[in-house]
Predicted model as a PDB file, atoms N, CA, C, CB and O in Angstrom, pLDDT in the B-factor column:
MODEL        1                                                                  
ATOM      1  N   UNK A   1      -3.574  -4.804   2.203  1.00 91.00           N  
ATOM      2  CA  UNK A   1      -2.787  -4.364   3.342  1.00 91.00           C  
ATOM      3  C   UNK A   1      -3.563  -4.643   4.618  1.00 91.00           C  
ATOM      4  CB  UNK A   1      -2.434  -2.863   3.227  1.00 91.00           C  
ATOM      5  O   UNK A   1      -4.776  -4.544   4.800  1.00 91.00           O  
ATOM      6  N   UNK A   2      -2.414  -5.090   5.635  1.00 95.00           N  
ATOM      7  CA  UNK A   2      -3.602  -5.048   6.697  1.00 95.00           C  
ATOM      8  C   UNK A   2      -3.112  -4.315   7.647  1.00 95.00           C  
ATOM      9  CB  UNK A   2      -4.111  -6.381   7.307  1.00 95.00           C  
ATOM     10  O   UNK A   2      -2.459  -3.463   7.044  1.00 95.00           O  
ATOM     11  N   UNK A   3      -2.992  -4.051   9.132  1.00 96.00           N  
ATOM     12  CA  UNK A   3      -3.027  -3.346  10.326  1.00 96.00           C  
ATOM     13  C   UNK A   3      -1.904  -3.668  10.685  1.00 96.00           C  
ATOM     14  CB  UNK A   3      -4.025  -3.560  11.265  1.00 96.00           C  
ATOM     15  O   UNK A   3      -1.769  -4.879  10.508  1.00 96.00           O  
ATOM     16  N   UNK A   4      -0.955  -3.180  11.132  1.00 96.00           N  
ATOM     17  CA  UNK A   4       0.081  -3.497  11.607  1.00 96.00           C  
ATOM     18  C   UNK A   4       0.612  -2.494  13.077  1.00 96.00           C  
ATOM     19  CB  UNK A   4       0.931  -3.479  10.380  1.00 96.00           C  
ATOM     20  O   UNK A   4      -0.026  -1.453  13.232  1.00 96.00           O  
ATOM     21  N   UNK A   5       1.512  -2.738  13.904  1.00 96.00           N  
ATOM     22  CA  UNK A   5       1.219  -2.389  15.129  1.00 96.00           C  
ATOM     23  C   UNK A   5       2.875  -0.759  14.391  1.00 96.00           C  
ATOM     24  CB  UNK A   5       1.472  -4.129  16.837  1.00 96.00           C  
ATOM     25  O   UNK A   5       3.567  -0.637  13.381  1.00 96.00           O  
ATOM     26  N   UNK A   6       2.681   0.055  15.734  1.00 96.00           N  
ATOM     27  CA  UNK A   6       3.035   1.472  15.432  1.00 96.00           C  
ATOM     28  C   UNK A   6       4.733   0.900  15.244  1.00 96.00           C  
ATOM     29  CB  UNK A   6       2.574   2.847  16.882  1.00 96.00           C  
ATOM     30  O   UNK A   6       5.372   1.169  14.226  1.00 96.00           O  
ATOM     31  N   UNK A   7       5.162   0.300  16.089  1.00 95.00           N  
ATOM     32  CA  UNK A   7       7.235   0.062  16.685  1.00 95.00           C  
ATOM     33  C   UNK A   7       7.306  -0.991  15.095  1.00 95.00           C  
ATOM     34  CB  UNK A   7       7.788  -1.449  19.145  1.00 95.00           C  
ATOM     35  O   UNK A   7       8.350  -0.990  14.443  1.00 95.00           O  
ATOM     36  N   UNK A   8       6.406  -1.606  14.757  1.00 95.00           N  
ATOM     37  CA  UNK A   8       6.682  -2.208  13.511  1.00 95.00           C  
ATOM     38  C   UNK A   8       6.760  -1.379  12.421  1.00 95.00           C  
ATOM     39  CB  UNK A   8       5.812  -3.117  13.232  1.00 95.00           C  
ATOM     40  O   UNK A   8       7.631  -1.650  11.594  1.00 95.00           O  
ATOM     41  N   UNK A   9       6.087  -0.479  12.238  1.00 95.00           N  
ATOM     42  CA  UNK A   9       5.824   0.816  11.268  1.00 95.00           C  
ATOM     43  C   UNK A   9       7.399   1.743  11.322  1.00 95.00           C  
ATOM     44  CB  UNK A   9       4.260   1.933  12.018  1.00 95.00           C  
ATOM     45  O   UNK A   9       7.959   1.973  10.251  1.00 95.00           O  
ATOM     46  N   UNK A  10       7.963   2.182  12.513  1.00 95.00           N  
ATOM     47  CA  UNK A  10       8.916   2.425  13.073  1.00 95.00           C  
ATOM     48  C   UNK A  10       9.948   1.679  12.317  1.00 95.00           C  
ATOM     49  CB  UNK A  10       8.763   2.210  14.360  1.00 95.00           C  
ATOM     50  O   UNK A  10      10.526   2.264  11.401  1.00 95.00           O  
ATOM     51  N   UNK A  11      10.178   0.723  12.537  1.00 95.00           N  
ATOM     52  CA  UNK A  11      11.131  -0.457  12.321  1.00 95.00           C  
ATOM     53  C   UNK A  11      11.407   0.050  10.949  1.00 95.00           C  
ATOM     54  CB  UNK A  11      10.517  -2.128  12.469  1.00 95.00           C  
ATOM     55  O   UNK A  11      12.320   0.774  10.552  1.00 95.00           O  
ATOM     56  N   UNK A  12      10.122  -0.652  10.133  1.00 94.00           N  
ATOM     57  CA  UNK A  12      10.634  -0.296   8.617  1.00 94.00           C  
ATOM     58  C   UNK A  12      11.144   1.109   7.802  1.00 94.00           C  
ATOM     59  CB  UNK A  12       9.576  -0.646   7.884  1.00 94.00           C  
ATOM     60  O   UNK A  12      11.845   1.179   6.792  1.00 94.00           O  
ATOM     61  N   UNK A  13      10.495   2.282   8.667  1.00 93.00           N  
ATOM     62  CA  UNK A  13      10.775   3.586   8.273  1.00 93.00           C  
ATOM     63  C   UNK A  13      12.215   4.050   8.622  1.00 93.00           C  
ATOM     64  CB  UNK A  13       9.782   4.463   8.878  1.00 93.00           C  
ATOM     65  O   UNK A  13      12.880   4.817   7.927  1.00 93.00           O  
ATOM     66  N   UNK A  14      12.623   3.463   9.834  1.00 93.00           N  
ATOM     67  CA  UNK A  14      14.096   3.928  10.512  1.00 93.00           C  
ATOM     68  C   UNK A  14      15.013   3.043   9.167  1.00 93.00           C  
ATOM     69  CB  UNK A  14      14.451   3.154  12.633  1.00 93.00           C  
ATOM     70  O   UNK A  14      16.138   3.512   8.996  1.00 93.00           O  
ATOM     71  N   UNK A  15      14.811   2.390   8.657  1.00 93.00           N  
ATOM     72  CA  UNK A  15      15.861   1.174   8.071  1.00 93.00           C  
ATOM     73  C   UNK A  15      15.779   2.073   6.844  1.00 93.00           C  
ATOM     74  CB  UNK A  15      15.324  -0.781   7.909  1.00 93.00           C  
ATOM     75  O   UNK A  15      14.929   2.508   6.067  1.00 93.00           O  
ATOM     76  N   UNK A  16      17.760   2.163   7.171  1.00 93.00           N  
ATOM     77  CA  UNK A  16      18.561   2.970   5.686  1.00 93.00           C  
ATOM     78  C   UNK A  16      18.151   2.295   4.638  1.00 93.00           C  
ATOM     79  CB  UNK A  16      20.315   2.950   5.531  1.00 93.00           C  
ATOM     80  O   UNK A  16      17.548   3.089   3.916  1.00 93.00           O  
ATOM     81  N   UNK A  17      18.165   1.005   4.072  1.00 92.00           N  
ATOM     82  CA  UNK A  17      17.793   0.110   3.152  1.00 92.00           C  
ATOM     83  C   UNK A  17      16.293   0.631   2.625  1.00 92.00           C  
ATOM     84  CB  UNK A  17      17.839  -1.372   3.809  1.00 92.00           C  
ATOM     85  O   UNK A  17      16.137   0.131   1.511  1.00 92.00           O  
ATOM     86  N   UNK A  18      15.416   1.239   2.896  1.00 95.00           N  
ATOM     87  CA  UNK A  18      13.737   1.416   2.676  1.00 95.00           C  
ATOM     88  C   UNK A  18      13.933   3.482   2.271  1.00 95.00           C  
ATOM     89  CB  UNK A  18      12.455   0.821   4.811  1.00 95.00           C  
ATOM     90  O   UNK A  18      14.721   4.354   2.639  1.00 95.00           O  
ATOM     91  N   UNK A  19      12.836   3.441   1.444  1.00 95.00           N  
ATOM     92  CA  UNK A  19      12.586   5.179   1.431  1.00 95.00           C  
ATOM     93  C   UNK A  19      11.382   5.181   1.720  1.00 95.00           C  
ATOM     94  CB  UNK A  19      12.802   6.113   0.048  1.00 95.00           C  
ATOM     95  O   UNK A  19      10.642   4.210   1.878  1.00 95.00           O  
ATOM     96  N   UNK A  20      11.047   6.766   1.832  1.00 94.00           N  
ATOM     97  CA  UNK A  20       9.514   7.081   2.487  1.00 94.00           C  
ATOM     98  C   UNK A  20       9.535   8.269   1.781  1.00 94.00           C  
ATOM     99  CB  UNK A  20       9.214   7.242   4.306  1.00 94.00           C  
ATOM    100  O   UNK A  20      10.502   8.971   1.487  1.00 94.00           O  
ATOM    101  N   UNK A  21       8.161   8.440   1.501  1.00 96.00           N  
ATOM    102  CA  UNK A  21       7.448   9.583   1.224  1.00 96.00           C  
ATOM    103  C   UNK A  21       6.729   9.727   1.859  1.00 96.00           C  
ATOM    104  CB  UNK A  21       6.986   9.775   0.304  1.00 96.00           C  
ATOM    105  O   UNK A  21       6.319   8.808   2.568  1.00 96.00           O  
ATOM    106  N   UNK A  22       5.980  11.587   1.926  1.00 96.00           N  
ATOM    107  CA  UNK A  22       4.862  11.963   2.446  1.00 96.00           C  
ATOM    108  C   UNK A  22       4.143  12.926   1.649  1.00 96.00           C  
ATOM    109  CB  UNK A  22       5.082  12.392   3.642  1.00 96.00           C  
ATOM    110  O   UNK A  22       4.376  13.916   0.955  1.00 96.00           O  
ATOM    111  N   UNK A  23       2.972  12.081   2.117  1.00 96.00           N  
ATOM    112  CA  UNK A  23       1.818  13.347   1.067  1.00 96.00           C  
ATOM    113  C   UNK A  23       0.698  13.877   1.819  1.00 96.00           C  
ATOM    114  CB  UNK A  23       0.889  12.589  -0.407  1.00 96.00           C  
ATOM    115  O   UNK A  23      -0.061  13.132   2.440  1.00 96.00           O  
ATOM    116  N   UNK A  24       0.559  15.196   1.785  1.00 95.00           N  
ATOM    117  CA  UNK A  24      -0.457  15.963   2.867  1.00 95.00           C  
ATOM    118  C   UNK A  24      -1.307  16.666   2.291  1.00 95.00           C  
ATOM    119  CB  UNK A  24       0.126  16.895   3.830  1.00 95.00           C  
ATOM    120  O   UNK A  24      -0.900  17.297   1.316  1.00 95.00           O  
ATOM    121  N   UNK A  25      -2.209  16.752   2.532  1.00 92.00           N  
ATOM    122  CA  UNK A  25      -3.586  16.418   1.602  1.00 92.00           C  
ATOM    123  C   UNK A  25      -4.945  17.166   2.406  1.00 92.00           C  
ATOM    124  CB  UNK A  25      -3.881  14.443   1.505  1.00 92.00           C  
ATOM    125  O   UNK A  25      -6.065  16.656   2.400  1.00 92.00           O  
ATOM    126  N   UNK A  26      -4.569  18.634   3.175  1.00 89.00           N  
ATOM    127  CA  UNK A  26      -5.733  18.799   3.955  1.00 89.00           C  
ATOM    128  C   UNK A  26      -5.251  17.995   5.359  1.00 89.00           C  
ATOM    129  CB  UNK A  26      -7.154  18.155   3.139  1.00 89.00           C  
ATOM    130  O   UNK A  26      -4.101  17.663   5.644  1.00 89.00           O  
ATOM    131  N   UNK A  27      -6.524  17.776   6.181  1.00 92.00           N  
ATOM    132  CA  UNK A  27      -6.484  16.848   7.215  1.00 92.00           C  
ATOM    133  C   UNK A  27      -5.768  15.595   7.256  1.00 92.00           C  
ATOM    134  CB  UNK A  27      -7.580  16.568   7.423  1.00 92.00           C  
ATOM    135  O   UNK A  27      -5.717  14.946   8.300  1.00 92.00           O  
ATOM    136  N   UNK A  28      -5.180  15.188   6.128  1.00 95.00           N  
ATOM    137  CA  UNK A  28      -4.984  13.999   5.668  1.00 95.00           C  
ATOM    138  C   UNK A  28      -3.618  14.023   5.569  1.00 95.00           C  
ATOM    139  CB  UNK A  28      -5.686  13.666   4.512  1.00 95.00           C  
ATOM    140  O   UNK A  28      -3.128  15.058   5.117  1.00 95.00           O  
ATOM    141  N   UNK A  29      -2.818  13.044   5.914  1.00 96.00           N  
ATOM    142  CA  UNK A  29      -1.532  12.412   5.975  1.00 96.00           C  
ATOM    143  C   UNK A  29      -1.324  11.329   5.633  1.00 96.00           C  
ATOM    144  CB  UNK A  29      -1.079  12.375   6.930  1.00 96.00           C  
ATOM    145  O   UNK A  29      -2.039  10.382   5.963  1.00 96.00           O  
ATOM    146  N   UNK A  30      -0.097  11.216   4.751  1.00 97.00           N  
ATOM    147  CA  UNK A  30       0.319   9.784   4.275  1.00 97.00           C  
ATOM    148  C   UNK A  30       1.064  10.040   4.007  1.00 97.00           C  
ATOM    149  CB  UNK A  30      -0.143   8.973   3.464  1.00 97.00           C  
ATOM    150  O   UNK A  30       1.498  10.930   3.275  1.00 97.00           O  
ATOM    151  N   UNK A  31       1.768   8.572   5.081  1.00 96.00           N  
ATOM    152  CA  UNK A  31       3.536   8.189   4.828  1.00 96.00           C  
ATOM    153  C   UNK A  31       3.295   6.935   3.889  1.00 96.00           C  
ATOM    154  CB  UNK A  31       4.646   7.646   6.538  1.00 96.00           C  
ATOM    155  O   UNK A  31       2.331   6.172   3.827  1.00 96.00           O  
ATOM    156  N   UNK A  32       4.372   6.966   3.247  1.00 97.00           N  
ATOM    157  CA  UNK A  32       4.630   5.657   2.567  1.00 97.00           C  
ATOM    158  C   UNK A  32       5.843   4.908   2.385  1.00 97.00           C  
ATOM    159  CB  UNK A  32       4.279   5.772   1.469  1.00 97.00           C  
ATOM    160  O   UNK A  32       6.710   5.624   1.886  1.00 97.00           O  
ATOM    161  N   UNK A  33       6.254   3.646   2.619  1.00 97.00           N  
ATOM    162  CA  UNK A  33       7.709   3.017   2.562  1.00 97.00           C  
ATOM    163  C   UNK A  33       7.926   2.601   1.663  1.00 97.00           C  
ATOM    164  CB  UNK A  33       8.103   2.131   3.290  1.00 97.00           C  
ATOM    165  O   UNK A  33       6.848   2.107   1.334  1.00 97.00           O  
ATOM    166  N   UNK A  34       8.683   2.377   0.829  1.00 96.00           N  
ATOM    167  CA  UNK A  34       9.334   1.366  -0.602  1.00 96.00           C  
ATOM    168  C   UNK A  34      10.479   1.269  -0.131  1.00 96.00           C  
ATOM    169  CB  UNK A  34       9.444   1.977  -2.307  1.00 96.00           C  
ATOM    170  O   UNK A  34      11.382   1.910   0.407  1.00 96.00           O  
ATOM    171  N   UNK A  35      10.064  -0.122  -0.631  1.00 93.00           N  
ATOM    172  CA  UNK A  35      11.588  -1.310  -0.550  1.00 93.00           C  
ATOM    173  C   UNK A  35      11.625  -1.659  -1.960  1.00 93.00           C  
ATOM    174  CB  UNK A  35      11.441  -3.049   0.542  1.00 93.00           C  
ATOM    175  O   UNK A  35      10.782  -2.144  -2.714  1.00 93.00           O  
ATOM    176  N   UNK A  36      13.273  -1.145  -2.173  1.00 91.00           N  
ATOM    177  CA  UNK A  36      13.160  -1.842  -4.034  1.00 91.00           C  
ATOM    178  C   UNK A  36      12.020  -1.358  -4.757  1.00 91.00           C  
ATOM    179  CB  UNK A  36      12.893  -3.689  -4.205  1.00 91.00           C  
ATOM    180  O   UNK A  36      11.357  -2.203  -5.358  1.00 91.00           O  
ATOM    181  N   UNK A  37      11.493   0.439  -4.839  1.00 91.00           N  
ATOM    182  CA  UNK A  37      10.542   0.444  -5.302  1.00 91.00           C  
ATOM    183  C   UNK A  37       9.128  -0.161  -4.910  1.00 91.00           C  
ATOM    184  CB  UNK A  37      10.927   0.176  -6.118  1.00 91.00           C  
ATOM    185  O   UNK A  37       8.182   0.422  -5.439  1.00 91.00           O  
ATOM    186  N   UNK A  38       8.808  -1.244  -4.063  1.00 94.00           N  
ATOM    187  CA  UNK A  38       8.054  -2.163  -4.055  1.00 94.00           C  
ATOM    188  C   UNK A  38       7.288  -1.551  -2.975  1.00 94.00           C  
ATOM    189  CB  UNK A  38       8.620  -3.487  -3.956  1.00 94.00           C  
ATOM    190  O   UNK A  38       8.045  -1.500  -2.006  1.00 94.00           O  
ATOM    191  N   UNK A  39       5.931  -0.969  -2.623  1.00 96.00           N  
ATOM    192  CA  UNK A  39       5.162  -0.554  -1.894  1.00 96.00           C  
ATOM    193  C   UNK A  39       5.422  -1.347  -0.120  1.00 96.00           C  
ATOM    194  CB  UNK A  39       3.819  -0.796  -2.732  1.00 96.00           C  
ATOM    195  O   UNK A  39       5.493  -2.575  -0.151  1.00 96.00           O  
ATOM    196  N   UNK A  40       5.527  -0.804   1.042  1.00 96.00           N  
ATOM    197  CA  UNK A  40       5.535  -2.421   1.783  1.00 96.00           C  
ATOM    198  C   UNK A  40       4.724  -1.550   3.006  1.00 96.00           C  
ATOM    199  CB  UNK A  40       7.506  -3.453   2.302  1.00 96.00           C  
ATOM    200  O   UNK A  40       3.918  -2.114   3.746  1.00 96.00           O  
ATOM    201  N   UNK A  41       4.971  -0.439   3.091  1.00 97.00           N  
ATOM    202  CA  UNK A  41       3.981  -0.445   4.510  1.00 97.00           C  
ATOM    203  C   UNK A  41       3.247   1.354   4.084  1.00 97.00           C  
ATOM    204  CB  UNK A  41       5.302  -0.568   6.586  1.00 97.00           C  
ATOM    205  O   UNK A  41       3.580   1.978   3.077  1.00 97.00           O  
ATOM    206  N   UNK A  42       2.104   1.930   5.274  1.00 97.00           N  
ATOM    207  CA  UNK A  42       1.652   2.679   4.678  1.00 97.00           C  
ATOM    208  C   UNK A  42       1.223   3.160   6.253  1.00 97.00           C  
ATOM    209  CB  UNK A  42       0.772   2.280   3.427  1.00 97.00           C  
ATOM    210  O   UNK A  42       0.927   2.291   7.073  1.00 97.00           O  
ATOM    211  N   UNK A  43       1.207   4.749   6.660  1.00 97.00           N  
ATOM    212  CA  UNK A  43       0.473   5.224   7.956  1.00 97.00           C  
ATOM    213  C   UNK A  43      -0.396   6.174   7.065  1.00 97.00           C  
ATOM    214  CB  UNK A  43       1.490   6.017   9.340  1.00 97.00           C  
ATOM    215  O   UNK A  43      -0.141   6.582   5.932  1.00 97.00           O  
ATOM    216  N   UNK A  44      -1.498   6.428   7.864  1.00 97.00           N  
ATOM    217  CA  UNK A  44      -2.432   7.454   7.212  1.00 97.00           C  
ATOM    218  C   UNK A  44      -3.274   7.760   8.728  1.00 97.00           C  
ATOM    219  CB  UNK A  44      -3.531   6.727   5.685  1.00 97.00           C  
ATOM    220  O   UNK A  44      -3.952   7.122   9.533  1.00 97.00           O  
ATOM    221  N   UNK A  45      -2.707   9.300   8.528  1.00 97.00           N  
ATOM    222  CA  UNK A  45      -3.301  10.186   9.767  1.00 97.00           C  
ATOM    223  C   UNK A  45      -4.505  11.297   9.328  1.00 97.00           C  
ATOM    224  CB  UNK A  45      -1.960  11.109  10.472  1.00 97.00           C  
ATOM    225  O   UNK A  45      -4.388  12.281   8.597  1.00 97.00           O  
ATOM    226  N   UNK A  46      -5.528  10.862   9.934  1.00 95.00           N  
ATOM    227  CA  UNK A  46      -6.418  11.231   9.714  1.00 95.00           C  
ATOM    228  C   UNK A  46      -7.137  12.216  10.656  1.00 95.00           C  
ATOM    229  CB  UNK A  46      -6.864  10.328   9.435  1.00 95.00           C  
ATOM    230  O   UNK A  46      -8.138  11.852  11.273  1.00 95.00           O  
ATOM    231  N   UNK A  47      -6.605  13.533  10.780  1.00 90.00           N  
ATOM    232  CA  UNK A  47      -7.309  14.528  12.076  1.00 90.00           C  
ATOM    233  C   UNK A  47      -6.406  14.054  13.152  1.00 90.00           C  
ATOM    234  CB  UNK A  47      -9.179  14.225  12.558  1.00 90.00           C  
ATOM    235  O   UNK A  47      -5.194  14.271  13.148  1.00 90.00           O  
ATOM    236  N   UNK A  48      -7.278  13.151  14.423  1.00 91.00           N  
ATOM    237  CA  UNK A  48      -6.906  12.705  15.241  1.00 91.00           C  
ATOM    238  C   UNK A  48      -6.183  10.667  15.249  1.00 91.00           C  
ATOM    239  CB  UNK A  48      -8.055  13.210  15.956  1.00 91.00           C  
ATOM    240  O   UNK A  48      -5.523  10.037  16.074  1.00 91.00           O  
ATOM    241  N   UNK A  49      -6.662  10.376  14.152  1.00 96.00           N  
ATOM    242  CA  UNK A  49      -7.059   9.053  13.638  1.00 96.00           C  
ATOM    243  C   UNK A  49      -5.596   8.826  13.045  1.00 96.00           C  
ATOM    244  CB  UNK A  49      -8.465   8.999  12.485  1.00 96.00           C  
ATOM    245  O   UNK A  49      -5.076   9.252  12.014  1.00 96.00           O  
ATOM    246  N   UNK A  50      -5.084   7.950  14.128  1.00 97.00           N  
ATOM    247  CA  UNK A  50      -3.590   7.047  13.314  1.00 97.00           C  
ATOM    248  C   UNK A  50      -3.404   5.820  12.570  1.00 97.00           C  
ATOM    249  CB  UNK A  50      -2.652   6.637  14.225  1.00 97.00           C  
ATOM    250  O   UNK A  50      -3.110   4.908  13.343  1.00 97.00           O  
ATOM    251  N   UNK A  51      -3.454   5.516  11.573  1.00 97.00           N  
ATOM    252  CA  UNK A  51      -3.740   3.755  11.177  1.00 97.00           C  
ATOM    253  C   UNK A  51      -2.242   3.378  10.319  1.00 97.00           C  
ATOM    254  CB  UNK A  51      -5.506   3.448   9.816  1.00 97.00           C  
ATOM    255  O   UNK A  51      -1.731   3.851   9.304  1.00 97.00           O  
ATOM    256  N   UNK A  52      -1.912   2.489  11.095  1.00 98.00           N  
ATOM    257  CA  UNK A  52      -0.294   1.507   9.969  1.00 98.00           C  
ATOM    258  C   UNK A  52      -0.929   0.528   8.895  1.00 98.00           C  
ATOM    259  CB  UNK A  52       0.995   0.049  11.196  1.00 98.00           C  
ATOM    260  O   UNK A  52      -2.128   0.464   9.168  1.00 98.00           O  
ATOM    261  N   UNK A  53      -0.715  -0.067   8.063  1.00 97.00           N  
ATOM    262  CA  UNK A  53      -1.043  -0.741   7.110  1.00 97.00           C  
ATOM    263  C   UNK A  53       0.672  -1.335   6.650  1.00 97.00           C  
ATOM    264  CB  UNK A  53      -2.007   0.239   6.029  1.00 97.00           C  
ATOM    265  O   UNK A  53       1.569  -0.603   6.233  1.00 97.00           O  
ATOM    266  N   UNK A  54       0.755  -2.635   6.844  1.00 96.00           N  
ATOM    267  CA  UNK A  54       1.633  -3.146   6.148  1.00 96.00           C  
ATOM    268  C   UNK A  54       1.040  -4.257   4.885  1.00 96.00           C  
ATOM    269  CB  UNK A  54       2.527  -3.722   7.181  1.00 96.00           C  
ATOM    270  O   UNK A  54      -0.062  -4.805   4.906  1.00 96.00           O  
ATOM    271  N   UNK A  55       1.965  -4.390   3.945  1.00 95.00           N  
ATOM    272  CA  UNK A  55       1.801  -5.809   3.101  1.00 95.00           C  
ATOM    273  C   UNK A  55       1.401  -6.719   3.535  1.00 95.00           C  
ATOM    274  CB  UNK A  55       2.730  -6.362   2.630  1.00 95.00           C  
ATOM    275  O   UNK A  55       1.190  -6.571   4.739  1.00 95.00           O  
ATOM    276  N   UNK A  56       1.057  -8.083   3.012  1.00 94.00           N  
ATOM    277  CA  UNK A  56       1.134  -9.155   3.151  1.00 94.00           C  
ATOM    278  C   UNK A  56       2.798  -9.857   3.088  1.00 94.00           C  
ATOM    279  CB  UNK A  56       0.181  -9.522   2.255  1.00 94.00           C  
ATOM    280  O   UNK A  56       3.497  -9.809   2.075  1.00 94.00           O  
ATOM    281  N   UNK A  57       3.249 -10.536   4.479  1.00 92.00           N  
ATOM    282  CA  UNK A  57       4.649 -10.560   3.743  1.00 92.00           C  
ATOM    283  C   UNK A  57       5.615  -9.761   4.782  1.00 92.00           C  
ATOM    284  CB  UNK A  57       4.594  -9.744   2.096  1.00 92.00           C  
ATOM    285  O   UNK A  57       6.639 -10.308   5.191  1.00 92.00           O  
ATOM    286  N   UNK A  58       5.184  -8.188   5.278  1.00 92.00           N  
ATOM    287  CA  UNK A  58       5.521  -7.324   5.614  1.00 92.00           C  
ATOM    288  C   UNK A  58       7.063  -7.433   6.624  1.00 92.00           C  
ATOM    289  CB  UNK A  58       4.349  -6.878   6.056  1.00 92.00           C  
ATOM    290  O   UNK A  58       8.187  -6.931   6.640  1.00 92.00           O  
ATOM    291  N   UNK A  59       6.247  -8.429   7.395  1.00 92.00           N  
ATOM    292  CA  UNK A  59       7.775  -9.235   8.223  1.00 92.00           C  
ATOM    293  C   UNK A  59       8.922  -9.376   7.842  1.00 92.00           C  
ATOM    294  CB  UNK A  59       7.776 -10.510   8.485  1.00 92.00           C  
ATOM    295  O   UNK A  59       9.848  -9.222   8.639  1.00 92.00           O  
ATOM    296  N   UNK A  60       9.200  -9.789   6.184  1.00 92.00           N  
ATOM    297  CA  UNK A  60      10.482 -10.125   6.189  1.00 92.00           C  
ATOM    298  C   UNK A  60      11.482  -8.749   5.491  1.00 92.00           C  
ATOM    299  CB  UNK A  60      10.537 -11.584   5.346  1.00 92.00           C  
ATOM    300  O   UNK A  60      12.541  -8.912   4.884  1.00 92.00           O  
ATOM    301  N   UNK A  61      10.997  -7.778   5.695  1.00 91.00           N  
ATOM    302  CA  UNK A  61      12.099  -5.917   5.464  1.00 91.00           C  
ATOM    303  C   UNK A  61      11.805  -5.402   7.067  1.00 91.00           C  
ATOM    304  CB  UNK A  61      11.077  -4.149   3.818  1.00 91.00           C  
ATOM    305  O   UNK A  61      11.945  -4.193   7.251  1.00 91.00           O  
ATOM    306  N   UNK A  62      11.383  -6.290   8.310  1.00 91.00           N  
ATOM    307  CA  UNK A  62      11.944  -5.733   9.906  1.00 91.00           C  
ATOM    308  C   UNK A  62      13.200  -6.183   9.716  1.00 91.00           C  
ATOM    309  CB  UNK A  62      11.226  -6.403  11.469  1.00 91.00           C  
ATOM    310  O   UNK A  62      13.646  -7.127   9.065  1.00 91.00           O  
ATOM    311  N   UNK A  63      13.801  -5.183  10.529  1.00 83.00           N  
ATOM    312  CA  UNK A  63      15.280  -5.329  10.769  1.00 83.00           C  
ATOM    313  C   UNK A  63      15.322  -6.347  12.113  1.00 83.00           C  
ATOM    314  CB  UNK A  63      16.070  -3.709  11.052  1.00 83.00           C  
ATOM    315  O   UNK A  63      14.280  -6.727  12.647  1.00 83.00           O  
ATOM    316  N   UNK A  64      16.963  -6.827  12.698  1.00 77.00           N  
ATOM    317  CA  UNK A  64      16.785  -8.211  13.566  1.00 77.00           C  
ATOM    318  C   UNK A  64      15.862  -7.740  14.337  1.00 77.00           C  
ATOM    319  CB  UNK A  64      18.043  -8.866  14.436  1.00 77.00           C  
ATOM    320  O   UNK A  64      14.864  -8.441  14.505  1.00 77.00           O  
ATOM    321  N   UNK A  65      15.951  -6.455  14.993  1.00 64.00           N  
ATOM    322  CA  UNK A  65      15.561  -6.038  16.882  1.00 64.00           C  
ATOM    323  C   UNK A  65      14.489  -6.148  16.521  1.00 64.00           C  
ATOM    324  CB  UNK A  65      15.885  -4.479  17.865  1.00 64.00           C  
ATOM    325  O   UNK A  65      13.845  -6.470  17.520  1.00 64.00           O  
ATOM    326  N   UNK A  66      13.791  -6.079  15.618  1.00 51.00           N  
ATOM    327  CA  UNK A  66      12.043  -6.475  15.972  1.00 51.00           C  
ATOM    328  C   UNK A  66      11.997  -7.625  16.113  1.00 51.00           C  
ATOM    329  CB  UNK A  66      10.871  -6.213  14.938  1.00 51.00           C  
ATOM    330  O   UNK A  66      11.636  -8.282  17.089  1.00 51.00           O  
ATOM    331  N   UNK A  67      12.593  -8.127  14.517  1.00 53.00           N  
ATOM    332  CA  UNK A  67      11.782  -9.687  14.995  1.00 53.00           C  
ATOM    333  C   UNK A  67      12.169 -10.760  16.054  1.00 53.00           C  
ATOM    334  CB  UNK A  67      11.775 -10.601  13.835  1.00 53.00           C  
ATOM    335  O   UNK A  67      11.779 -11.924  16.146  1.00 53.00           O  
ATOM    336  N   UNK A  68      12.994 -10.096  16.787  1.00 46.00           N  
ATOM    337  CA  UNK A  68      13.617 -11.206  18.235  1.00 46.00           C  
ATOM    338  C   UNK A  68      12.687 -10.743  19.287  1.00 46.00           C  
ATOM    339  CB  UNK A  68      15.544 -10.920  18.922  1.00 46.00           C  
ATOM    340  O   UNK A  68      12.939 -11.299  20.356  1.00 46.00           O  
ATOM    341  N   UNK A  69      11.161  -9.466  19.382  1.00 49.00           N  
ATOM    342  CA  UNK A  69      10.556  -9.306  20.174  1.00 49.00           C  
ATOM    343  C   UNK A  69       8.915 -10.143  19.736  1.00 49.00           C  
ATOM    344  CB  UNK A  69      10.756  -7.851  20.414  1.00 49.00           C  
ATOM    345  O   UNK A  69       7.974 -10.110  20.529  1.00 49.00           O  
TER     346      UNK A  69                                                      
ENDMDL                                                                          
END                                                                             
């Protein structure tokens, strides 16, 4: 997975087509997206500490309005 920017993270979580979970863990937060079951993006909040993580790939489950920016 690598870094992916926050309105992209957004993108995939707002889209009816995708589910999310969350798991809270102490200080620790994690969202997670599946598409088709299939792992595709990941936030993990840490205290103050925000980080996105998408797939390799990740681009093609944005809906149009992202990828025309």
């Amino acid at each position: 997975m690598k870094l992916i920017m926050k309105t992209e993270f957004d993108n995939l979580r707002l889209n009816p087509a995708h589910q999310f979970e969350t798991d809270s863990n102490g200080d620790k937060q994690v969202v997670k997206i599946y598409a088709n079951d299939l792992l595709i993006a990941k936030k993990v909040k840490l205290k103050k500490s925000i980080r996105y993580f998408g797939v390799n790939g990740y681009q093609q489950y944005l809906t149009d309005e992202e990828q025309t920016n």
